[in-house]
FISE-436428 format. One record per residue: residue number from 1; residue in three letters; y, x, z of N, C-alpha, C in turn. Coordinates in pm, whole numbers, always signed. Atoms other than C-alpha are relative to their C-alpha. Layout:
! FISE-436428
<NUM,'ALA',<Y,X,Z>,<Y,X,Z>,<Y,X,Z>>
...
//
This chain:
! FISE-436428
<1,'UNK',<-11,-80,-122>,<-2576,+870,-1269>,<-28,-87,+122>>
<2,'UNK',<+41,+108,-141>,<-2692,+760,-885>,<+69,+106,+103>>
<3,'UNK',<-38,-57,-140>,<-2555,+846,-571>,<-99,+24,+62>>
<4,'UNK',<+120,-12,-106>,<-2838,+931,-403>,<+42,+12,+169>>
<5,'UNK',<-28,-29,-133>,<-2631,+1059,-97>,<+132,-148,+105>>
<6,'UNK',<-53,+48,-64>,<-2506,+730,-58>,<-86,-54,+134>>
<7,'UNK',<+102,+93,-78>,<-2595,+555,+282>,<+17,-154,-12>>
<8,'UNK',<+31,+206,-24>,<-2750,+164,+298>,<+107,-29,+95>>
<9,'UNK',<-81,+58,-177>,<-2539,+107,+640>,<+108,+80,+24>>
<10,'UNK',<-120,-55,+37>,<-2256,+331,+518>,<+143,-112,+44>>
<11,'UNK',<-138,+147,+13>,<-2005,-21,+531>,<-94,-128,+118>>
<12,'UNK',<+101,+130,-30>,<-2276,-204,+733>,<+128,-59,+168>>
<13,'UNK',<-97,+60,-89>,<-2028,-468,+982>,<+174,-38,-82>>
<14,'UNK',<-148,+35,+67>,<-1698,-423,+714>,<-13,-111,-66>>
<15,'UNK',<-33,+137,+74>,<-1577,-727,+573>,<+113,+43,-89>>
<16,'UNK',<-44,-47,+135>,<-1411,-682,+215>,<+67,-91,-70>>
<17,'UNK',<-30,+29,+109>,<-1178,-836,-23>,<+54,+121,-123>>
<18,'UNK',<-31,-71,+159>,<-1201,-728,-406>,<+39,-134,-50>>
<19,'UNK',<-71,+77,+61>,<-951,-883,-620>,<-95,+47,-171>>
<20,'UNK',<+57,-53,+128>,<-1054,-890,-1017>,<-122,+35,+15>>
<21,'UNK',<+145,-75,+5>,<-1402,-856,-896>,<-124,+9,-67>>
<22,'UNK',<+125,+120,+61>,<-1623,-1080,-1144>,<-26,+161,-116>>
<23,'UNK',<+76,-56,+138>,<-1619,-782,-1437>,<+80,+164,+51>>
<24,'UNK',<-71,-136,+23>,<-1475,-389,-1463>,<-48,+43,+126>>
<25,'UNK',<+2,-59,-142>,<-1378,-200,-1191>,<-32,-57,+129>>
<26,'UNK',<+32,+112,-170>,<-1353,-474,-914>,<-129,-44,-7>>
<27,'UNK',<+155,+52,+6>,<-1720,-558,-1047>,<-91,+118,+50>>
<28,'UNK',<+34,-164,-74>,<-1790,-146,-992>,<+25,-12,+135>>
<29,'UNK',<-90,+18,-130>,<-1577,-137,-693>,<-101,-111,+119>>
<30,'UNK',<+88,+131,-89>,<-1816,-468,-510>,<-120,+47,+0>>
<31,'UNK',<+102,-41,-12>,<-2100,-332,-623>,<-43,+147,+117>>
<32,'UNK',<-3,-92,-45>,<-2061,-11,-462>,<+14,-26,+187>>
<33,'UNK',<+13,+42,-150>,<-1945,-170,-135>,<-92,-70,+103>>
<34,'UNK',<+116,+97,-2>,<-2206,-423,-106>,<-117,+91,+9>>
<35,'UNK',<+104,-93,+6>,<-2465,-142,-162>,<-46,+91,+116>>
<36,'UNK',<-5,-62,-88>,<-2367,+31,+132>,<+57,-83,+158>>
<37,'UNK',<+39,+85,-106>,<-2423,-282,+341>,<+172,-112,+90>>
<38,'UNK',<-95,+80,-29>,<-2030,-430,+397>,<-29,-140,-102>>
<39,'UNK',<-62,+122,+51>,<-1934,-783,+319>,<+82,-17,-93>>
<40,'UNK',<-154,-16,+107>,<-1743,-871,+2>,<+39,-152,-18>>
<41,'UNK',<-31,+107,+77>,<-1519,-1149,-51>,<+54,+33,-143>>
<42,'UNK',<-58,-57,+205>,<-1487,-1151,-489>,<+41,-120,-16>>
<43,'UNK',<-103,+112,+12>,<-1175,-1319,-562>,<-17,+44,-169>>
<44,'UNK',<-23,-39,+149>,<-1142,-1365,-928>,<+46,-172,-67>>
<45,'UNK',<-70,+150,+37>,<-972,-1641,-1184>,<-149,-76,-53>>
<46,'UNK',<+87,+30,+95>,<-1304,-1672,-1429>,<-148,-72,+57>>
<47,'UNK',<+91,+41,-57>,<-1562,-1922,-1286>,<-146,+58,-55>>
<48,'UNK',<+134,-80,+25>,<-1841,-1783,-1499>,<-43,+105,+34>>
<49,'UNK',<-6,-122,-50>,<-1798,-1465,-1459>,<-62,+23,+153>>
<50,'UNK',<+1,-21,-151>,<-1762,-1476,-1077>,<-75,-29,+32>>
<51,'UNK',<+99,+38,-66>,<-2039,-1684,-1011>,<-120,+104,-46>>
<52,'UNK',<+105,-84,+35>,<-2281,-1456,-1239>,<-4,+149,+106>>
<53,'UNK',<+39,-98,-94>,<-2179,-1150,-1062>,<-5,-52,+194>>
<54,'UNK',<+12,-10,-160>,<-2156,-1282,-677>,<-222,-52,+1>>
<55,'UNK',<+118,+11,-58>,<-2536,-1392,-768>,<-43,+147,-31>>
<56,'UNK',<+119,-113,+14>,<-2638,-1088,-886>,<+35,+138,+113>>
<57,'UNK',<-40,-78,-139>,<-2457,-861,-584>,<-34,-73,+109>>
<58,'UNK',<+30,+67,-116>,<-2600,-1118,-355>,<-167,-7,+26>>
<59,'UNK',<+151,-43,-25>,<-2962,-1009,-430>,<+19,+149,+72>>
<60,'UNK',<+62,-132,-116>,<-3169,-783,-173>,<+55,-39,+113>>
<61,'UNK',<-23,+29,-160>,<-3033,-959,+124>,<+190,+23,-13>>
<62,'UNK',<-135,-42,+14>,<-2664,-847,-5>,<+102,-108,+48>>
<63,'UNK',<-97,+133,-10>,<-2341,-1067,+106>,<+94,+13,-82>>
<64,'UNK',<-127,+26,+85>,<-2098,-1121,-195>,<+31,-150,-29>>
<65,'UNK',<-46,+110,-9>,<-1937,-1470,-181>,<+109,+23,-86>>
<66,'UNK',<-94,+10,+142>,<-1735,-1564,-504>,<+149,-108,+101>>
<67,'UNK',<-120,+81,-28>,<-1372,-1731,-454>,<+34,-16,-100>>
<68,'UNK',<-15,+0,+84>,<-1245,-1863,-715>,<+159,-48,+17>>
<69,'UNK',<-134,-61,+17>,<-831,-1749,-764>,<+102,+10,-74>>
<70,'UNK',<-115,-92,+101>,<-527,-1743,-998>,<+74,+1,+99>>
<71,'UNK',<-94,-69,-92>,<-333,-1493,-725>,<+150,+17,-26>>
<72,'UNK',<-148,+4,+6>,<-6,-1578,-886>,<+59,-90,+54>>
<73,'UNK',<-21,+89,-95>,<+4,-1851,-674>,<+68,+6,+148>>
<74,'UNK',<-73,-66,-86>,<+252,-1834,-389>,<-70,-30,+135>>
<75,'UNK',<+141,+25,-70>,<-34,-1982,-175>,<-109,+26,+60>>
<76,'UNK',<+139,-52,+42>,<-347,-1813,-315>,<+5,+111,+160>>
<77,'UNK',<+52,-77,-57>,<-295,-1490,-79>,<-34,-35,+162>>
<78,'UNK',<+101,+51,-81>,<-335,-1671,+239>,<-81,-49,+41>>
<79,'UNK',<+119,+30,-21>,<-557,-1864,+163>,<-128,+90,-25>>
<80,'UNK',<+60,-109,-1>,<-746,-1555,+24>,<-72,+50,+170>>
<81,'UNK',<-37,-19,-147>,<-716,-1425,+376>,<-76,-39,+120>>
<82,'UNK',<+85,+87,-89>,<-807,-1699,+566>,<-151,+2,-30>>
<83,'UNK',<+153,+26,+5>,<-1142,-1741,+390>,<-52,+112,+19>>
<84,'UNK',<+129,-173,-13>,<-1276,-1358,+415>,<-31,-53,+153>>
<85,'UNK',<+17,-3,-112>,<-1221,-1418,+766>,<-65,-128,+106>>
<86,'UNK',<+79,+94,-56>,<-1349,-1737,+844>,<-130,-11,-59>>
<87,'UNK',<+150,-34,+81>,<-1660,-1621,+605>,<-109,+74,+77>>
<88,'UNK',<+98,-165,-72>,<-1722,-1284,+775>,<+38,+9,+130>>
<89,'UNK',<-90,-21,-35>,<-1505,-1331,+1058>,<+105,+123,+77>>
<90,'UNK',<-100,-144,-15>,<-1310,-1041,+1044>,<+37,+57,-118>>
<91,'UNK',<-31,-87,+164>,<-1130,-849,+749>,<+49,+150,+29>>
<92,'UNK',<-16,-131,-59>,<-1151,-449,+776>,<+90,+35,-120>>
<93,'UNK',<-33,-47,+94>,<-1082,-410,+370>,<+84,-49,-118>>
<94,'UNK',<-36,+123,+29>,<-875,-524,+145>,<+44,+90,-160>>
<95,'UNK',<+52,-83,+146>,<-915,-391,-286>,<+84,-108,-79>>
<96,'UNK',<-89,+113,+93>,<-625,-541,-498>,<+8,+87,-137>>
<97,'UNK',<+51,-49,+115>,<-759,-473,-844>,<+55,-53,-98>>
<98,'UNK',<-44,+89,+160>,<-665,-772,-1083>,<+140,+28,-28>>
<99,'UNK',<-115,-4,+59>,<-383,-747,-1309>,<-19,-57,-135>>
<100,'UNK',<+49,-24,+118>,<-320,-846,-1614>,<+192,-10,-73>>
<101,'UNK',<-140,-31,+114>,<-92,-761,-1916>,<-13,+30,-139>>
<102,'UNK',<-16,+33,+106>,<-20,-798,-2263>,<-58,+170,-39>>
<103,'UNK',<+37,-129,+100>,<-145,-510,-2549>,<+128,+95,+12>>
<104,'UNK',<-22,-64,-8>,<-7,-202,-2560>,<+82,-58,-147>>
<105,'UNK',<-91,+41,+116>,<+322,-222,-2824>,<+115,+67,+36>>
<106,'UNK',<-138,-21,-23>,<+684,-47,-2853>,<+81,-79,+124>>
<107,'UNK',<-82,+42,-115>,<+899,-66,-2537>,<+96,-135,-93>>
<108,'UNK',<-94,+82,+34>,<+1172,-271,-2702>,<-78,-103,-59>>
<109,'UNK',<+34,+131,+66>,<+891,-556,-2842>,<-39,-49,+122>>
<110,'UNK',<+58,+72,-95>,<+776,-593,-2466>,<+107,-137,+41>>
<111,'UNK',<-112,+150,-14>,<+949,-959,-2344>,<-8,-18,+104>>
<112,'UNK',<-7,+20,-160>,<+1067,-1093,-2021>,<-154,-89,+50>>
<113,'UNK',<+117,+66,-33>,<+722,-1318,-2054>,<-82,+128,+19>>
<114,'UNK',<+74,-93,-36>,<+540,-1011,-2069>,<+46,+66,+145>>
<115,'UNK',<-91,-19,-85>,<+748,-867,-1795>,<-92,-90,+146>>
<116,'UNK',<+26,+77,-97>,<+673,-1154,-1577>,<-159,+5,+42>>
<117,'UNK',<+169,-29,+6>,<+284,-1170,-1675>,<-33,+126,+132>>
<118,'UNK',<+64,-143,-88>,<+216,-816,-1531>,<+43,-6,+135>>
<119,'UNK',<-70,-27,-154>,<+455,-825,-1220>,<-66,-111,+52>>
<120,'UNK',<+78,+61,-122>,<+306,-1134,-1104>,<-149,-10,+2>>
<121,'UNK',<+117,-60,-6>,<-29,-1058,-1156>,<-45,+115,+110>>
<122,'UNK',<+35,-179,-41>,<+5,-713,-1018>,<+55,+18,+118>>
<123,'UNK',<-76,-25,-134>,<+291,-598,-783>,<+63,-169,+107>>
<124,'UNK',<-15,+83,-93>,<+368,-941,-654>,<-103,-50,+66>>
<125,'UNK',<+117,+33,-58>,<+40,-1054,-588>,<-79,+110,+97>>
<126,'UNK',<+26,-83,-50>,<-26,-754,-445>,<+68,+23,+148>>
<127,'UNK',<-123,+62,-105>,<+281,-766,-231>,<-65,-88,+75>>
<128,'UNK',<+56,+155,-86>,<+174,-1122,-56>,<-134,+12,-10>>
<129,'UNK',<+98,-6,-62>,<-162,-1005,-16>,<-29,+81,+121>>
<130,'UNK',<-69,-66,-80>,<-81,-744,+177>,<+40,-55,+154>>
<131,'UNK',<-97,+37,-55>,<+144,-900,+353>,<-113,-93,+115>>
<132,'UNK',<+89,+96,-47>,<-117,-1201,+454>,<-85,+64,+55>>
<133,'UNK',<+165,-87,-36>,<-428,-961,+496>,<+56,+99,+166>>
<134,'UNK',<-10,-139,-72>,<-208,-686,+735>,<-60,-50,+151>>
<135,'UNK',<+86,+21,-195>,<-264,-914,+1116>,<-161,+27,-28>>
<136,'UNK',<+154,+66,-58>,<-627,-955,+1041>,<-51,+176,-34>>
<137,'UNK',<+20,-154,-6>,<-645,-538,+933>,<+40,+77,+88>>
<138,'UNK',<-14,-73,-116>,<-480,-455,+1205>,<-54,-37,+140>>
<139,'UNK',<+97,+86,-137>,<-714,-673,+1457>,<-136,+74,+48>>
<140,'UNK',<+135,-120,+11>,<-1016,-447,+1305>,<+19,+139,+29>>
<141,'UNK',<+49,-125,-11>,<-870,-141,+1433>,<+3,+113,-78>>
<142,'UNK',<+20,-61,+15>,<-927,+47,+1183>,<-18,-23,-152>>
<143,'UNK',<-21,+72,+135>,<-797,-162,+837>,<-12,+122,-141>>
<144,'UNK',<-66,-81,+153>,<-746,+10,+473>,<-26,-99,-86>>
<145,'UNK',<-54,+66,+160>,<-582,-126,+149>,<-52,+133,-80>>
<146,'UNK',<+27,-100,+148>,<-708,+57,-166>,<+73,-67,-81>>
<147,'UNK',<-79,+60,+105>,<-445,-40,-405>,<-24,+94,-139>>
<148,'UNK',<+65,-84,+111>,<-513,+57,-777>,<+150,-7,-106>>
<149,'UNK',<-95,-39,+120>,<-257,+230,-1009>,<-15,+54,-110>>
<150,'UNK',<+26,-39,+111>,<-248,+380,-1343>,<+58,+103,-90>>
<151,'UNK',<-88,-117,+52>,<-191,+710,-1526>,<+119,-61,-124>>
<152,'UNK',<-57,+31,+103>,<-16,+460,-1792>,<+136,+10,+114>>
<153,'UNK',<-119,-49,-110>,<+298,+493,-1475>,<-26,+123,+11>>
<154,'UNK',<-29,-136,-53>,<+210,+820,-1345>,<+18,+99,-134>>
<155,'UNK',<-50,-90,+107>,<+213,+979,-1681>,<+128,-21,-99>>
<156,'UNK',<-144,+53,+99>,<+499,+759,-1855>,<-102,-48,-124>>
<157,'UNK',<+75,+63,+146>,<+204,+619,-2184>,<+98,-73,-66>>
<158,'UNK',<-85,+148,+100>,<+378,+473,-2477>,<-97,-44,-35>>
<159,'UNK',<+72,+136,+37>,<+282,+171,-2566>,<+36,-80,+171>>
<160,'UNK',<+17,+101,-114>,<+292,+10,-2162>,<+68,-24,+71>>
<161,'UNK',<-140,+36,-87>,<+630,+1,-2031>,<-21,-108,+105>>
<162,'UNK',<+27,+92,-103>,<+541,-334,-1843>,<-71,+13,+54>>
<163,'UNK',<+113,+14,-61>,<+249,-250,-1728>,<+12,+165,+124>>
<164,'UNK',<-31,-111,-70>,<+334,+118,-1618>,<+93,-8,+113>>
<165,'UNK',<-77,+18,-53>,<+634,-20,-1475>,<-68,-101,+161>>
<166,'UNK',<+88,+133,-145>,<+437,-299,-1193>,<-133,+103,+23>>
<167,'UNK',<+131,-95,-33>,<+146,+9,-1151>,<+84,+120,+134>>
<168,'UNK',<-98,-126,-99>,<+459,+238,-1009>,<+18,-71,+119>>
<169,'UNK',<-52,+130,-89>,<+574,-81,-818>,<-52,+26,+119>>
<170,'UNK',<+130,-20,-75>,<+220,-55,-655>,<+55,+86,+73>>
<171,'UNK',<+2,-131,-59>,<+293,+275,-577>,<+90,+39,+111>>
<172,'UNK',<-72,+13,-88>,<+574,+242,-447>,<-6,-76,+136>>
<173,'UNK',<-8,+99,-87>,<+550,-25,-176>,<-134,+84,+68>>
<174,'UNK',<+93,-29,-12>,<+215,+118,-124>,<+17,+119,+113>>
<175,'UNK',<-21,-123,-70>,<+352,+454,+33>,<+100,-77,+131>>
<176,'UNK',<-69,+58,-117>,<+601,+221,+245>,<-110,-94,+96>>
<177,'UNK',<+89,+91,-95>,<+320,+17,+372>,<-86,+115,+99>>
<178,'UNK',<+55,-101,-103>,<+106,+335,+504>,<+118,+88,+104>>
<179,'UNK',<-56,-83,-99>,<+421,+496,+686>,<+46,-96,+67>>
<180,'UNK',<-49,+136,-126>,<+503,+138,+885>,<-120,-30,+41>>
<181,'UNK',<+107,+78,-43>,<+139,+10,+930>,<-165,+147,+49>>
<182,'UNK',<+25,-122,-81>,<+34,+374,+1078>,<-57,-6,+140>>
<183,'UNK',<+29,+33,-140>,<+84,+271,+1398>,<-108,-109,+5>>
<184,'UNK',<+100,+61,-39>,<-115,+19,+1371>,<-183,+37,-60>>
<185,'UNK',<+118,-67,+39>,<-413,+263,+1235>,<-87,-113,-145>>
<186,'UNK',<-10,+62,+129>,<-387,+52,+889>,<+19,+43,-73>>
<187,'UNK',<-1,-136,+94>,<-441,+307,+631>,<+32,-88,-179>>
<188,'UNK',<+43,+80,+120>,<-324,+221,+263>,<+49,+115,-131>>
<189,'UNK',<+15,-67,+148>,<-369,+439,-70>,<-20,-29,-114>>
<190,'UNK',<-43,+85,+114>,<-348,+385,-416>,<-150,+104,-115>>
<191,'UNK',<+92,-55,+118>,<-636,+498,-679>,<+56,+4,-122>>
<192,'UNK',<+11,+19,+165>,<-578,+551,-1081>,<-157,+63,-39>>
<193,'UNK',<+97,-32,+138>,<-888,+551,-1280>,<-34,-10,-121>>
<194,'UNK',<+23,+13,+101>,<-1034,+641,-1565>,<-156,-35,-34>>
<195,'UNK',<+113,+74,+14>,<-1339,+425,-1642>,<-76,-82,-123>>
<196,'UNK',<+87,+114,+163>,<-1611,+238,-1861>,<+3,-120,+27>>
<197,'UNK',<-36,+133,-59>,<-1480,-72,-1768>,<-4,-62,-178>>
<198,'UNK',<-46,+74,+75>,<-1430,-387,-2033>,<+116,+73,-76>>
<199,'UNK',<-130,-56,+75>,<-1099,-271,-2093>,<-56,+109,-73>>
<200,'UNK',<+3,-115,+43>,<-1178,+60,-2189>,<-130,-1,-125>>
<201,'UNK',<+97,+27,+96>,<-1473,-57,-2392>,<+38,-35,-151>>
<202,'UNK',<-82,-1,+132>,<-1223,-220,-2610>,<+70,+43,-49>>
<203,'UNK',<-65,-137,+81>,<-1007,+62,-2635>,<-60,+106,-115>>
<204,'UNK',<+75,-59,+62>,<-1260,+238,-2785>,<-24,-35,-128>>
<205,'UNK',<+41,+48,+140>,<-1370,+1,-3038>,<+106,-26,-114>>
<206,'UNK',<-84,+27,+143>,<-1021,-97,-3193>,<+128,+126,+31>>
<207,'UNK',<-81,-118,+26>,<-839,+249,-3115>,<-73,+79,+25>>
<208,'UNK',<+90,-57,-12>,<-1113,+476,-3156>,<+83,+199,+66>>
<209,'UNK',<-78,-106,+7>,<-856,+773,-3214>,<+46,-5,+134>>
<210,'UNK',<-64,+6,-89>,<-674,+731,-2918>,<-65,+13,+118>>
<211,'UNK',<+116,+23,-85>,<-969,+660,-2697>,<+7,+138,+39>>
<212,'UNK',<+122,-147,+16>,<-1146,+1004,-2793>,<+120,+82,+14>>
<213,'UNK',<-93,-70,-51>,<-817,+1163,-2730>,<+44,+55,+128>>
<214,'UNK',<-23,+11,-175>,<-773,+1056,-2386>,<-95,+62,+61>>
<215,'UNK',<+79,-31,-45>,<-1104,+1150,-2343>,<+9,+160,-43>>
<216,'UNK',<-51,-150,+10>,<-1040,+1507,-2493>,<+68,+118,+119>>
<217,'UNK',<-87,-71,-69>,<-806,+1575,-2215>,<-89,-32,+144>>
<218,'UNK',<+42,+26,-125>,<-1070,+1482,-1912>,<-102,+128,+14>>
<219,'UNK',<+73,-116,-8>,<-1197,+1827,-1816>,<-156,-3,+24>>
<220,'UNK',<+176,+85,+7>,<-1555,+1662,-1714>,<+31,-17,-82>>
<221,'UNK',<+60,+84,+121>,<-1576,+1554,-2033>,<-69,-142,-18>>
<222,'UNK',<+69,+95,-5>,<-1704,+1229,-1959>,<+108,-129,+14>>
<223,'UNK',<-66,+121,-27>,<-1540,+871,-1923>,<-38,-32,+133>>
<224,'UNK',<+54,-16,-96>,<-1597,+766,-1545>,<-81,-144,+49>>
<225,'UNK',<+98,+114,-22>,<-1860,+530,-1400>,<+68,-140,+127>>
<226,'UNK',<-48,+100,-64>,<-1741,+186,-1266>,<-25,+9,+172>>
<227,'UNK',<+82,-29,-177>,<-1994,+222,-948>,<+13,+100,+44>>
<228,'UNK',<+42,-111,-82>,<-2075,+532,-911>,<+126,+137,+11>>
<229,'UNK',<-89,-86,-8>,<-1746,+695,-961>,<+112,-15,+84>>
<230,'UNK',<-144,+70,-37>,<-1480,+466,-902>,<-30,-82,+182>>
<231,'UNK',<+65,+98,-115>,<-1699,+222,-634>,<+10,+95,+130>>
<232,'UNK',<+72,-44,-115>,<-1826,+540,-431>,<+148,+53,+85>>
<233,'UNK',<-137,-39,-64>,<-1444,+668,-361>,<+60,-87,+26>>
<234,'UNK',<-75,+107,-75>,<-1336,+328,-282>,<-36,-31,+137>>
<235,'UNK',<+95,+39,-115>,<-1620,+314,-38>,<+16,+65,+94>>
<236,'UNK',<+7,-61,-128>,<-1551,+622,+126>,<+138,-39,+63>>
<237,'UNK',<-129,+52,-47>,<-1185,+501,+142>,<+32,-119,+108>>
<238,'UNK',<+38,+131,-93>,<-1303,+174,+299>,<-72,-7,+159>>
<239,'UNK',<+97,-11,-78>,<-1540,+359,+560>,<+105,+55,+114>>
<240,'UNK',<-32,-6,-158>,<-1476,+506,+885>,<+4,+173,-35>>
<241,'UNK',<-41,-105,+27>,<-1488,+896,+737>,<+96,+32,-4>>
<242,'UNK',<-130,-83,+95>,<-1162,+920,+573>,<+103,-131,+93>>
<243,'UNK',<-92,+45,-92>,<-977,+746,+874>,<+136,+119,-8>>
<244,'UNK',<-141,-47,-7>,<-703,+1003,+845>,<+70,+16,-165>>
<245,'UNK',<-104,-74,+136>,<-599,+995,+489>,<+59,-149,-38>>
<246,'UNK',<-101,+134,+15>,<-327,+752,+398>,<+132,+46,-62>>
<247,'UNK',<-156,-45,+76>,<-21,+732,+161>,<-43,+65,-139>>
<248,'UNK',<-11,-116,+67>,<-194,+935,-71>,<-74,-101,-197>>
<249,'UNK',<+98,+33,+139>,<-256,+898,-487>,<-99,+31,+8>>
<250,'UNK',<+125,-92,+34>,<-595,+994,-586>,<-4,-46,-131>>
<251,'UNK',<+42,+2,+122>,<-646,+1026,-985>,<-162,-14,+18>>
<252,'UNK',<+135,-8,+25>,<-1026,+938,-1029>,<-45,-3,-152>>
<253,'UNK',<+33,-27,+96>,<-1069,+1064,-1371>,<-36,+103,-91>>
<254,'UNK',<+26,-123,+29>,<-1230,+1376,-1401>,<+80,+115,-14>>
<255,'UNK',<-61,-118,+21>,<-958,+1607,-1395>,<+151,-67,-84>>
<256,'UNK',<-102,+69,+109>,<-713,+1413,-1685>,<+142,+11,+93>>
<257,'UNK',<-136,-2,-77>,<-408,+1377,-1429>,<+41,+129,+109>>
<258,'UNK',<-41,-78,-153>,<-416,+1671,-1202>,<+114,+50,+27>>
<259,'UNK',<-124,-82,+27>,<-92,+1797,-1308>,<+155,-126,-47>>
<260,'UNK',<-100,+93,+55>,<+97,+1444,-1337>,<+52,-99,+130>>
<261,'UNK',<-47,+61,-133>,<+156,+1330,-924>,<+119,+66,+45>>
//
């Protein structure tokens, strides 16, 4: 699928951090922004990775500049921060994507290491980016956070207790950050999607059943596209259109959640 109705100069002047940006969504998500002429800083842990995609989003004249990140660092998010802005200098956007967390398994086998894994990955790093990013979003006027959550929280999934649990987290803090940082016309919302990301690639292959299940229940019928699904609603989220919407979930998965906010 193509956007055709996207515009080149749609983002053209925004300056961008995507977290998790080197592969999946945050690799969708950059691409999509970048396309429509903003700045991306792509924070990510995986030096290969990151460098392959910031060259290949940095063809056609594009600006994606790799950082290279483990955001569990109590550190990492200002320095994050600092560099978008002494890169681009200014930060309008700010896309906290990475997480990570152990396989899906019975609540009672998850462990306080798992536990820890996800939360600081996820809602803490998320937290203290935030936190670091909000003066320089509220300097532009006219900031937004896209924070990313997951129907494995909004629906309750067994199997992800830790992971569902630091996705709500998100969610939570997320709705307190858009009704304090209002005033300062600093908009911040939370996405869940459902996508052809990595992850979901390997869902497929070693829980086939389960997969084609999930997918059963997405009224499109389809699994959703990294760029052109997930990217183009981050983009409009990031732009200067959808200046009044804030606080709010959005499910991006064809239909699958409409009945679970």
């Amino acid at each position: 699928m193509t956007n055709s109705y996207a515009s080149p100069s749609a983002l053209e002047g925004k300056a961008c951090i995507v977290t998790g940006a080197a592969q999946g969504i945050g690799r969708g998500i950059a691409q999509a922004l970048t396309e429509r002429g903003a700045a991306v800083l792509l924070v990510d842990h995986n030096p290969d990775t990151l460098a392959a995609t910031a060259a290949a989003l940095s063809a056609d004249g594009r600006r994606a500049e790799p950082l290279l990140s483990d955001i569990r660092g109590p550190a990492e998010p200002d320095r994050i921060a600092a560099t978008a802005v002494e890169r681009f200098g200014r930060l309008d956007v700010l896309v906290n994507n990475a997480i990570a967390t152990r396989p899906a398994g019975p609540f009672t086998e998850h462990t306080d290491a798992d536990y820890d894994l996800v939360f600081d990955t996820g809602p803490r790093a998320t937290f203290r980016l935030m936190r670091a990013a909000f003066p320089h979003l509220a300097a532009s006027g006219a900031g937004s956070v896209i924070n990313l959550g997951s129907s494995a929280g909004t629906e309750g999934q067994a199997g992800w207790a830790t992971y569902a649990a630091a996705k709500e987290a998100i969610r939570g803090f997320s709705k307190v950050a858009a009704t304090e940082w209002g005033a300062a016309q600093v908009r911040v919302n939370v996405i869940c999607p459902f996508a052809n990301s990595e992850g979901a690639q390997l869902w497929e292959r070693f829980d086939p059943d389960g997969f084609n299940a999930a997918l059963a229940k997405v009224p499109l019928g389809r699994i959703g596209d990294t760029r052109t699904d997930i990217g183009a609603l981050v983009a409009f989220l990031a732009g200067d259109e959808s200046t009044y919407i804030t606080g709010q979930t959005i499910m991006i998965d064809g239909g699958w959640g409409m009945h679970r906010i």
